[in-house]
N, C-alpha and C positions, 0 to 999 in steps of 0.2 A: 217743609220750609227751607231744609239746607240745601234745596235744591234750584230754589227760586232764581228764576233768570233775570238778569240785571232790565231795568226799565228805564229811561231819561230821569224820572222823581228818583229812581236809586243810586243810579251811577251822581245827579246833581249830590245827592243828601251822603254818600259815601265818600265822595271829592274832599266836600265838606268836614265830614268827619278827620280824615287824612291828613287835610291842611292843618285842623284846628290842633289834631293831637301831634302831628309832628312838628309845629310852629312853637307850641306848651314844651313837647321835650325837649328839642335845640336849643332852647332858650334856658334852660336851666340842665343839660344834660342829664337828660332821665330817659328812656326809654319812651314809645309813645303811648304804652297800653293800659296805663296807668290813667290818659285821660280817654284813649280813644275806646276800651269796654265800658265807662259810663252814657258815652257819648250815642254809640252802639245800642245799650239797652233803652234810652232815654229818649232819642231821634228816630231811629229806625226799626223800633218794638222787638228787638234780639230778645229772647232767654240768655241770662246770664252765663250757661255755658257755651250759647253759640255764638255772643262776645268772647267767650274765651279762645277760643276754639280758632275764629274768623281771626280774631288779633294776634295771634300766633302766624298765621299763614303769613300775615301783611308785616310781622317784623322780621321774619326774613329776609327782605329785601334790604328793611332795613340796614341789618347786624351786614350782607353781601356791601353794600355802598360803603358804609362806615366804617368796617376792618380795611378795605380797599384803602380807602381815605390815609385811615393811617400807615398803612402798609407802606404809602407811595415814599414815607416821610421817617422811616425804620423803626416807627414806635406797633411794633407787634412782634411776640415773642410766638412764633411758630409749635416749640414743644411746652412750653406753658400755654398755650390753645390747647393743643392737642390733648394735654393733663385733663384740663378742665371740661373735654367734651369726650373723651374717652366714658368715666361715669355720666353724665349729662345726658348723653345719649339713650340710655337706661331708665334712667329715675322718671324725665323728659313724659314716657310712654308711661310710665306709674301714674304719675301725677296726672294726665289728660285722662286716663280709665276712673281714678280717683274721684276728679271735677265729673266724670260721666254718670256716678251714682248715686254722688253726695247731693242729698236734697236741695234745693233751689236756695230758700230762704239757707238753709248752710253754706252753702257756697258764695252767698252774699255777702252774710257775715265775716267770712274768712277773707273777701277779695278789701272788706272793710278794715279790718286790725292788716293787711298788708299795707295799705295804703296810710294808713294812721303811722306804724311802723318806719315808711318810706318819707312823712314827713317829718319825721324826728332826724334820721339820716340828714335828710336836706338842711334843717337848720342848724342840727350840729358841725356840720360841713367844717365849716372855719376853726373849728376849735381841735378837730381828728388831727390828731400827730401826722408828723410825716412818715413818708417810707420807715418802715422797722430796719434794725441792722441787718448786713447778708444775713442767713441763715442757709444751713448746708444743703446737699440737692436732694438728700432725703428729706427730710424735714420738709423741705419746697416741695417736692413730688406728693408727700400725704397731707398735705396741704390745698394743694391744687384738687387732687381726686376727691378729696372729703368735700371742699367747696363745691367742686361741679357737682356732686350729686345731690348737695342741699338746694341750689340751685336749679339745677335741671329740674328738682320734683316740680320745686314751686312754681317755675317757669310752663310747665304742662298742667298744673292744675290753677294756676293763674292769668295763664295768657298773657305773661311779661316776658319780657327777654332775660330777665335774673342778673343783668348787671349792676344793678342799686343791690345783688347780694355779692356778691362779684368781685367787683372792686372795692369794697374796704377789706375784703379780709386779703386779698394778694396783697394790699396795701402792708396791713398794718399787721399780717402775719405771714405774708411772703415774701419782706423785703423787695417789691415789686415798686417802681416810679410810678407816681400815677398816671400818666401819661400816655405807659407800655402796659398798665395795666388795662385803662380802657379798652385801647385796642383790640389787646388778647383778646378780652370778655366777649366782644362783638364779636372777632371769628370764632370763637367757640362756640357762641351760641346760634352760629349758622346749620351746626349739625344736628344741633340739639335743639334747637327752633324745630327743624326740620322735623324730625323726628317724632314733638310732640303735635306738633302741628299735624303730620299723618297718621297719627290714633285719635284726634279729633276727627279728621276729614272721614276715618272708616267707620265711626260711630255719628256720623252725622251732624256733627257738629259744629260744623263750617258754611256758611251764607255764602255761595259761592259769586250769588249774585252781585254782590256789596266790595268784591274784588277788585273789578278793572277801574271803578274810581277809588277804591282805597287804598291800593296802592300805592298811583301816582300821585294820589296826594298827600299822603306820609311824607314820601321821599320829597317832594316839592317843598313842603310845610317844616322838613329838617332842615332841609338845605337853607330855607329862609330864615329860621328860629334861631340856628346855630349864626348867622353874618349877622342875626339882627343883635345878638349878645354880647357881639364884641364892642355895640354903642351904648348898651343899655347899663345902669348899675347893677354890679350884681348882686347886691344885699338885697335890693327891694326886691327883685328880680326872683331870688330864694324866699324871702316873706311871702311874697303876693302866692307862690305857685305852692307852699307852704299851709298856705290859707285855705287854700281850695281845695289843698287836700284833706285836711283835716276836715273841711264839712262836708266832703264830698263822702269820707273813709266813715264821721259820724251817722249818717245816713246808712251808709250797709250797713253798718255792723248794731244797726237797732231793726234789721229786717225784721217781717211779722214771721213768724212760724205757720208755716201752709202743708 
């Protein structure tokens, strides 16, 4: 099946998928993998690892446009990147081997309590302190490394980009803006996307087919999500996508045992 060649009903239903999940992220700044692996298992009859797997390839592109983005604008810290994908890069390939053996209905569960996890983050949002005070360049440096690799694991065995783990803690124990910390997070996880992304692809866990619409419509569907947020409230904006996570996260995390 990871080898299956795109079809007009797949490239339509991948499009699809792409828009929907990166219209859900931009719109509340989340990653898009978070809606686009249910989307994956639900529309396009994936295994849950080969949503993972496939959603990994297609945020790449992401995290390249979006570090870009802010790159243009000097909110991206080059060697706090580099911190953070130094271990990433590592864990990244742990965590896809991980998702590659961990029973199905486990691996549901687990993508469940992430997502349940991610909407606590979300509605907490408003209430997270600002920026921490400076803290010194050590301290920032095992900081940075200890995050990336928490990150990186979860990112390869979740098929997320690890920025919803990412930026709170450069936040709020990096003394990092939020701002510069996004950034960061995104090119970091270009390598470490990368990374886990091609230990899924050698174990077969990538729909190769579901690609060439998935991609462009990620990037389409952020680019739109992200203009359409700056009309939209952002309180309801964080409930509504809040909501959907939580039933979407109670759902995995009551898989059957198979």
């Amino acid at each position: 099946m990871a080898n299956q060649q795109p079809g007009s009903t797949g490239i339509r239903t991948s499009l699809l998928i792409g828009l929907t999940a990166g219209t859900f992220g931009g719109l509340v700044g989340l990653g898009g993998g978070v809606v686009m692996i249910p989307l994956m298992v639900g529309l396009a009859g994936l295994q849950q690892r080969q949503a993972h797997g496939t959603s990994l390839v297609a945020l790449i592109f992401t995290g390249l446009v979006g570090a870009a983005t802010y790159a243009t604008k000097g909110n991206v810290d080059l060697v706090g990147a580099a911190l953070l994908a130094v271990t990433a890069i590592f864990t990244a390939r742990l965590g896809a081997r991980y998702a590659h053996v961990l029973p199905e209905w486990k691996l549901k569960r687990s993508f469940g309590a992430f997502l349940l996890v991610i909407a606590v983050i979300l509605l907490a949002r408003p209430w997270l302190p600002g920026a921490a005070s400076p803290v010194g360049p050590w301290t920032k440096a095992v900081v940075l490394l200890t995050t990336g690799a928490f990150s990186g694991f979860l990112s390869g065995m979740l098929g997320v980009g690890g920025g919803s783990i990412m930026v709170p803690a450069m936040v709020l124990l990096g003394g990092f803006p939020q701002v510069l910390a996004q950034g960061s997070s995104l090119l970091a996880m270009v390598p470490a996307g990368a990374a886990g992304a091609l230990a899924h692809w050698r174990l077969g866990n990538v729909v190769k087919g579901l690609l060439p619409g998935l991609i462009p419509g990620i990037l389409i569907g952020t680019f739109l999500g992200s203009s359409l947020a700056l009309r939209l409230p952002e309180t309801a904006l964080r409930l509504v996508f809040a909501a959907v996570l939580v039933w979407t996260g109670s759902k995995y995390v009551r898989a059957a045992r198979s």
